[in-house]
C-alpha atoms as an extended CHARMM CRD file, in Angstrom:
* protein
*
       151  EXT
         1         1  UNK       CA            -16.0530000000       19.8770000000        7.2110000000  PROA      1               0.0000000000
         2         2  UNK       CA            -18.3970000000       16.9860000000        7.7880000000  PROA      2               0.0000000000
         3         3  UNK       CA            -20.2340000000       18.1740000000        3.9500000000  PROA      3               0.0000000000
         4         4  UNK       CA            -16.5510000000       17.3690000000        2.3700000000  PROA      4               0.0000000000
         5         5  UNK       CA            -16.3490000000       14.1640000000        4.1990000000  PROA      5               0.0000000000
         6         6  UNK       CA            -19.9230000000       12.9140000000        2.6150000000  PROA      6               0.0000000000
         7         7  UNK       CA            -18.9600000000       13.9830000000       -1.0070000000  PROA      7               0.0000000000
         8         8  UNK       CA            -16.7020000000       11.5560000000       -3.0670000000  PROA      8               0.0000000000
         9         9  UNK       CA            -12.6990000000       12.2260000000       -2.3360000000  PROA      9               0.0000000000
        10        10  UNK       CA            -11.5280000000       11.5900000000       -6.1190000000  PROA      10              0.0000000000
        11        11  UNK       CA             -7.6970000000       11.9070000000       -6.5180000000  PROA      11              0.0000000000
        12        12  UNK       CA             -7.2100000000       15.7190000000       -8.7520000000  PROA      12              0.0000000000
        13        13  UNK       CA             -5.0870000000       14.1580000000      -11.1210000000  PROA      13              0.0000000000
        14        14  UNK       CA             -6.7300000000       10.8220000000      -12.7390000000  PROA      14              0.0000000000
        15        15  UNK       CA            -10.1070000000       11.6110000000      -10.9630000000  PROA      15              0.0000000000
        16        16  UNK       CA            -10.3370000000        7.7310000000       -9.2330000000  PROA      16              0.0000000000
        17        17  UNK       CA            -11.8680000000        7.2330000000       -6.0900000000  PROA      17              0.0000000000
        18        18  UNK       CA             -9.1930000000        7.6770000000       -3.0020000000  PROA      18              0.0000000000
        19        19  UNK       CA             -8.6050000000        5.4520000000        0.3300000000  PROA      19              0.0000000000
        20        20  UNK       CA             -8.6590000000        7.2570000000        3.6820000000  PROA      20              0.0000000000
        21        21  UNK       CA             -5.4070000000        6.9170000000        4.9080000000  PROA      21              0.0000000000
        22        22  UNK       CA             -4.0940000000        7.7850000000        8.4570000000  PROA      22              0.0000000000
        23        23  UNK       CA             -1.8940000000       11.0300000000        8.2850000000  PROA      23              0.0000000000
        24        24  UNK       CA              0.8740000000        9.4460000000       10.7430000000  PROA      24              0.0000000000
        25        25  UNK       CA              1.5370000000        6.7950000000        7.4900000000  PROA      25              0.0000000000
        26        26  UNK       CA              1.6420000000        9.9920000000        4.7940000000  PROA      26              0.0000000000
        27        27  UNK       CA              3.8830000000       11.6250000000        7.7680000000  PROA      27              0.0000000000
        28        28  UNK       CA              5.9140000000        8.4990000000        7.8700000000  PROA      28              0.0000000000
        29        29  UNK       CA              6.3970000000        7.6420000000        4.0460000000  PROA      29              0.0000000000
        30        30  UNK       CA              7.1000000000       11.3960000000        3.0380000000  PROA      30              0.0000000000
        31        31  UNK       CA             10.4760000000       12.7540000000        1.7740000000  PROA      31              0.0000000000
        32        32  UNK       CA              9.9760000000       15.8340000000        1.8030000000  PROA      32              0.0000000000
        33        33  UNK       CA              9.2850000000       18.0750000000        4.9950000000  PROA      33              0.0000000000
        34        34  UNK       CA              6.5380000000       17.6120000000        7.0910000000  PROA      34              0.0000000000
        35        35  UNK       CA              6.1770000000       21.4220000000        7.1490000000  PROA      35              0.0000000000
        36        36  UNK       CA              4.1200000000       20.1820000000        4.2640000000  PROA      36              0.0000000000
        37        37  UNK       CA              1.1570000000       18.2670000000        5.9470000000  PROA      37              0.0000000000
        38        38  UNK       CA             -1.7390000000       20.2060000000        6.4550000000  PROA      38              0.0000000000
        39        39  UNK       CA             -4.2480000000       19.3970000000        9.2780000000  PROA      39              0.0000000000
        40        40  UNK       CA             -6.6610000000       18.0600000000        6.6010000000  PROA      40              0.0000000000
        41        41  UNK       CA             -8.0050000000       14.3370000000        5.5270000000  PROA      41              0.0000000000
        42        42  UNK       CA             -5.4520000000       12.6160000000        3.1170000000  PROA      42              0.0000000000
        43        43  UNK       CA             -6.0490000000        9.5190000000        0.5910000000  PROA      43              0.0000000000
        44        44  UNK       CA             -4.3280000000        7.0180000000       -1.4490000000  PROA      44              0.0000000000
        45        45  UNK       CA             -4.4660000000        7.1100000000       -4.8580000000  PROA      45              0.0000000000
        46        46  UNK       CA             -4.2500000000        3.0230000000       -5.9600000000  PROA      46              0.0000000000
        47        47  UNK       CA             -4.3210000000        4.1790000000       -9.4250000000  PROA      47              0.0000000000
        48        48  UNK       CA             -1.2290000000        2.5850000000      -11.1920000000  PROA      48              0.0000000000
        49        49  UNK       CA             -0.6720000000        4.2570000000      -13.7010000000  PROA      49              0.0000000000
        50        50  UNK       CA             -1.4930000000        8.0600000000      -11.5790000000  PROA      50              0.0000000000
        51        51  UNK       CA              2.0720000000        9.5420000000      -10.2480000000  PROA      51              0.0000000000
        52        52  UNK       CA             -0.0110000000       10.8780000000       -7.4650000000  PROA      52              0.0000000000
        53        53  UNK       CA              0.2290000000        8.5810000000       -4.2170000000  PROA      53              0.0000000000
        54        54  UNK       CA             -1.1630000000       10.6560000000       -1.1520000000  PROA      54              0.0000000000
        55        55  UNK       CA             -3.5270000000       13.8250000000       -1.8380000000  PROA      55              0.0000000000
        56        56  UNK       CA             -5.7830000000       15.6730000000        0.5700000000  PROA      56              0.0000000000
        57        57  UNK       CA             -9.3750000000       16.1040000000        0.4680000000  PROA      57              0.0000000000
        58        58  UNK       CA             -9.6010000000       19.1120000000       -0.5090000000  PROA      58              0.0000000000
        59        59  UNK       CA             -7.3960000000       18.6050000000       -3.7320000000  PROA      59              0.0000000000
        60        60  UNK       CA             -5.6050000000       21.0450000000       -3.1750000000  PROA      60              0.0000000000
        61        61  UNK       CA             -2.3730000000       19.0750000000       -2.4880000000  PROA      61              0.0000000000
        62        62  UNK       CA             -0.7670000000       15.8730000000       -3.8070000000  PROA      62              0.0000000000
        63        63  UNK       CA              2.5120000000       14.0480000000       -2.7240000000  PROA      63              0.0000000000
        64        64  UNK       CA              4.2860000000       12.2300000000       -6.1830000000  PROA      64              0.0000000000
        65        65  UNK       CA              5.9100000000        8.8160000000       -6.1560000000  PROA      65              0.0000000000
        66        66  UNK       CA              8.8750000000       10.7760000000       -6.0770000000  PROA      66              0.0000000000
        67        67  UNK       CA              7.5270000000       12.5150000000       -2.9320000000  PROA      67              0.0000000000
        68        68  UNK       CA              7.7270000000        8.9870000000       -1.0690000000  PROA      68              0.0000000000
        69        69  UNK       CA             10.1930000000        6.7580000000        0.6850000000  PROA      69              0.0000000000
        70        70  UNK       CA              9.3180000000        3.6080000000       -0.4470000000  PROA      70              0.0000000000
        71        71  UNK       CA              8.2030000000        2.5300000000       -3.7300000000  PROA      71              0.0000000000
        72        72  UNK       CA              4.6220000000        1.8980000000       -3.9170000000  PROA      72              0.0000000000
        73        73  UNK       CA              3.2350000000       -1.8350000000       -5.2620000000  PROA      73              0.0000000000
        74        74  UNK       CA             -0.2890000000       -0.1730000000       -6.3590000000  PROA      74              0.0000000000
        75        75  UNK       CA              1.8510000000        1.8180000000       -8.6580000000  PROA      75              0.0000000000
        76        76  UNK       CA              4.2920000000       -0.9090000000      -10.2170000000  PROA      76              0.0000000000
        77        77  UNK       CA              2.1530000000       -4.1630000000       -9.6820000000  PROA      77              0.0000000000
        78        78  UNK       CA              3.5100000000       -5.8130000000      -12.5730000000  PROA      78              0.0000000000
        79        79  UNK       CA              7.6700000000       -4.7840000000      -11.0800000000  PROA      79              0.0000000000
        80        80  UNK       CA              8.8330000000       -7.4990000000       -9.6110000000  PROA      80              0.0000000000
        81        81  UNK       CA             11.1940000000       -6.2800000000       -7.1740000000  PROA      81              0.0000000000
        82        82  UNK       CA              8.5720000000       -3.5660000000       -5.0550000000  PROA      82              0.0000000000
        83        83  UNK       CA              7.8900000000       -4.4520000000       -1.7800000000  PROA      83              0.0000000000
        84        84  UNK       CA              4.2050000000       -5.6790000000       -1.3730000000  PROA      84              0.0000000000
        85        85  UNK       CA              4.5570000000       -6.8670000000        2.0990000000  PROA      85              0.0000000000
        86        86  UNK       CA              6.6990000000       -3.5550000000        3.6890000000  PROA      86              0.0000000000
        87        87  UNK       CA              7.0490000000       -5.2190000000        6.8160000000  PROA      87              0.0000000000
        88        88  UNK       CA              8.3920000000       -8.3880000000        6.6520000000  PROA      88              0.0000000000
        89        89  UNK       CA             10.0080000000       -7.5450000000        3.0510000000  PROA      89              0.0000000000
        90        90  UNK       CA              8.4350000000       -9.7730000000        0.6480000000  PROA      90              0.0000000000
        91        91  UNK       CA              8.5850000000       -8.7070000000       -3.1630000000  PROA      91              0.0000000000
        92        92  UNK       CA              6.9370000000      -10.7530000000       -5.6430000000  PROA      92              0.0000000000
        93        93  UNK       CA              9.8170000000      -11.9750000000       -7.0530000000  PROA      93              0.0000000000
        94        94  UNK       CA             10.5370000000      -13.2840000000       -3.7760000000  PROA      94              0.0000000000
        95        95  UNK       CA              7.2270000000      -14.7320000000       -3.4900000000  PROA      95              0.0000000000
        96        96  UNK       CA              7.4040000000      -16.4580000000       -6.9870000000  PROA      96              0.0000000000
        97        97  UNK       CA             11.4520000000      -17.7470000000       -6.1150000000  PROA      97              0.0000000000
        98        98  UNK       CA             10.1300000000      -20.0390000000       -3.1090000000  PROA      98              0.0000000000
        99        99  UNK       CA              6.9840000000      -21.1260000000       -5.1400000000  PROA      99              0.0000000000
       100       100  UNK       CA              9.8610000000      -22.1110000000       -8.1180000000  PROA      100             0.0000000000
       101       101  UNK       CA             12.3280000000      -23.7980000000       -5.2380000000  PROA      101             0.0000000000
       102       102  UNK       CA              9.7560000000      -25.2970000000       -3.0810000000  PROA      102             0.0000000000
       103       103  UNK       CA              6.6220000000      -25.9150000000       -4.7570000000  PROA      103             0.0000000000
       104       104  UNK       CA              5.0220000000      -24.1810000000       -2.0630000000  PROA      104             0.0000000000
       105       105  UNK       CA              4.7670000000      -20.5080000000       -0.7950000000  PROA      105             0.0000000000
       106       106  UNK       CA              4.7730000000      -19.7560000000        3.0760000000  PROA      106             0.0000000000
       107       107  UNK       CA              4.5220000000      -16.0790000000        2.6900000000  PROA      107             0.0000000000
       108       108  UNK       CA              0.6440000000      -15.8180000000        4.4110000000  PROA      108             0.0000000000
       109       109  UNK       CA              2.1200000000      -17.8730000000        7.2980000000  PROA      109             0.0000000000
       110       110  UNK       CA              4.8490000000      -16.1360000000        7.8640000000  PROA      110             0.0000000000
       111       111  UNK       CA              3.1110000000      -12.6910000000        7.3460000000  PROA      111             0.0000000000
       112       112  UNK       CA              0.3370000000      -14.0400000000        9.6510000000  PROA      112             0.0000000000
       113       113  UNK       CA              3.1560000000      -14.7410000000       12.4000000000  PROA      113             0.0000000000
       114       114  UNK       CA              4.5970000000      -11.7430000000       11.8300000000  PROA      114             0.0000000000
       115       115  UNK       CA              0.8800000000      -10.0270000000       12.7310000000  PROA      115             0.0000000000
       116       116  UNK       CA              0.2770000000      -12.3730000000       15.9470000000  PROA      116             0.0000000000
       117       117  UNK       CA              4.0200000000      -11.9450000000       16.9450000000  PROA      117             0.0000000000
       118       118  UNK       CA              3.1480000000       -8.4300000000       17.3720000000  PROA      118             0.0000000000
       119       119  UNK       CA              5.9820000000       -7.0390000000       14.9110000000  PROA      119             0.0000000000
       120       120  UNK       CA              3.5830000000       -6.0610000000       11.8980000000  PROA      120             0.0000000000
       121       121  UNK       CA              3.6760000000       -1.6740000000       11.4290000000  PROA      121             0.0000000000
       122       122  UNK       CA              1.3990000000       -1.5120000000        8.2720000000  PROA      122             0.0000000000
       123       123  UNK       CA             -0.3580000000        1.3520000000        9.3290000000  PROA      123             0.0000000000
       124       124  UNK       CA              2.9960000000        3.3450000000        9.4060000000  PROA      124             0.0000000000
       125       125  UNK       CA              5.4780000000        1.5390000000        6.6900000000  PROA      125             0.0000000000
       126       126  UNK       CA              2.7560000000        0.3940000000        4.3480000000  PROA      126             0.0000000000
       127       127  UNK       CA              1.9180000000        3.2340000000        1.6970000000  PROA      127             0.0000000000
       128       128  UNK       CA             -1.8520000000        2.4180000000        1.3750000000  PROA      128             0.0000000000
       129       129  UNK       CA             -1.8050000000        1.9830000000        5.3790000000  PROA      129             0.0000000000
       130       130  UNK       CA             -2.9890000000       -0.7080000000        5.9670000000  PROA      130             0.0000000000
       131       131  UNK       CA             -2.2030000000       -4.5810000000        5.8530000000  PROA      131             0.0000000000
       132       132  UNK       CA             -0.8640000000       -5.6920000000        2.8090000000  PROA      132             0.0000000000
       133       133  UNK       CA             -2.4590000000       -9.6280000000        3.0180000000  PROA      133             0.0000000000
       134       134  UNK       CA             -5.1670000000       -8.4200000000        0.8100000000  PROA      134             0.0000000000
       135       135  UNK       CA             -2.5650000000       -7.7400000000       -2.1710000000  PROA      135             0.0000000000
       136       136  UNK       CA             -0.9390000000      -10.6910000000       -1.4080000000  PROA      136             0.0000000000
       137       137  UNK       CA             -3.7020000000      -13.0140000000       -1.9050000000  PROA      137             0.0000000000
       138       138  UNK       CA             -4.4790000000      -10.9130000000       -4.9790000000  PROA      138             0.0000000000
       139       139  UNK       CA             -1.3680000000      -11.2800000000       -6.1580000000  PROA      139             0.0000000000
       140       140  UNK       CA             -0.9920000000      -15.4100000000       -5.4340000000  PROA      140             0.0000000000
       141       141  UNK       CA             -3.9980000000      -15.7350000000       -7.0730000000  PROA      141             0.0000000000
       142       142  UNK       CA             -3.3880000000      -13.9590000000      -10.2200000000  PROA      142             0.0000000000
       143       143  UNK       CA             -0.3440000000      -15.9930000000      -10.3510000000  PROA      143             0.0000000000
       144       144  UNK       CA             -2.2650000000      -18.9540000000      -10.4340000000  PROA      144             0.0000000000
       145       145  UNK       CA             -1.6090000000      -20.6840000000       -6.6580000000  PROA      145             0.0000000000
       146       146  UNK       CA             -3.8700000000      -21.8900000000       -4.7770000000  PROA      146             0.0000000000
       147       147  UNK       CA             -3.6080000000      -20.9600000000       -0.6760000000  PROA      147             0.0000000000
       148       148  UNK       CA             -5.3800000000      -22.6580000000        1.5330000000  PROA      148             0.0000000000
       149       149  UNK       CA             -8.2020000000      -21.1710000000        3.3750000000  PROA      149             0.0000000000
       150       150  UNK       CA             -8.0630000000      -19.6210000000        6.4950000000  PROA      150             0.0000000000
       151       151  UNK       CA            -11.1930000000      -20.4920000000        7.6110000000  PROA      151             0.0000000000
């Protein structure tokens, strides 16, 4: 087991490196039964244009967008009506709206309030599983706006 874990965990079907990903979020974000989860590693596929979202590390299983409950902003980022903050709901249409109507975008504070207010879950209703303020700030930049830093 610990040889598999050193070699490269490259998603069988367009052969990209995989994220580790916490089997309670692939448990969580399934359709289909959990009969199907095997007591072995799982990843996420970021690949957007790969229909594969979870697959183990073995290769010898993959779960399909269709497999999934939500849908997954790594594999529409240019939709405009995916979630890419699960928890608090924002879409980047949503995101984009409130820049349009008020020349500003709170969506960092309020995720960030969301995260100190205890009520963030992204390890269980985030597909990648993890927090989604990386993608965010991705996304806000690639729009062009400018967030203030943090620091």
């Amino acid at each position: 087991m610990s040889e598999l874990r050193k070699t490269p965990s490259l998603c069988p079907m367009c052969h990209q490196q995989g994220k580790s990903v916490d089997t309670a979020t692939v448990k969580t974000l399934i359709n289909i039964s959990l009969h199907a989860i095997r007591d072995v590693p799982y990843f996420f596929c970021r690949t957007a244009d790969c229909q594969v979202v979870y697959f183990s590390q073995d290769g010898q299983q993959t779960i399909s967008k269709e497999q999934v409950r939500e849908r997954v902003y790594q594999k529409e980022p240019n939709a405009t009506d995916v979630m890419i903050c699960y928890c608090f709901r924002h879409t980047p249409q949503s995101i984009q709206a409130e820049i349009e109507t008020q020349g500003t975008s709170t969506v960092i504070e309020d995720i960030n309030a969301g995260i100190h207010a205890g009520q963030c879950a992204c390890d269980w209703r985030n597909p990648q599983g993890d927090c989604c303020l990386g993608n965010v700030h991705k996304f806000l930049k690639e729009i062009g706006y400018k967030t203030k830093s943090t620091h």
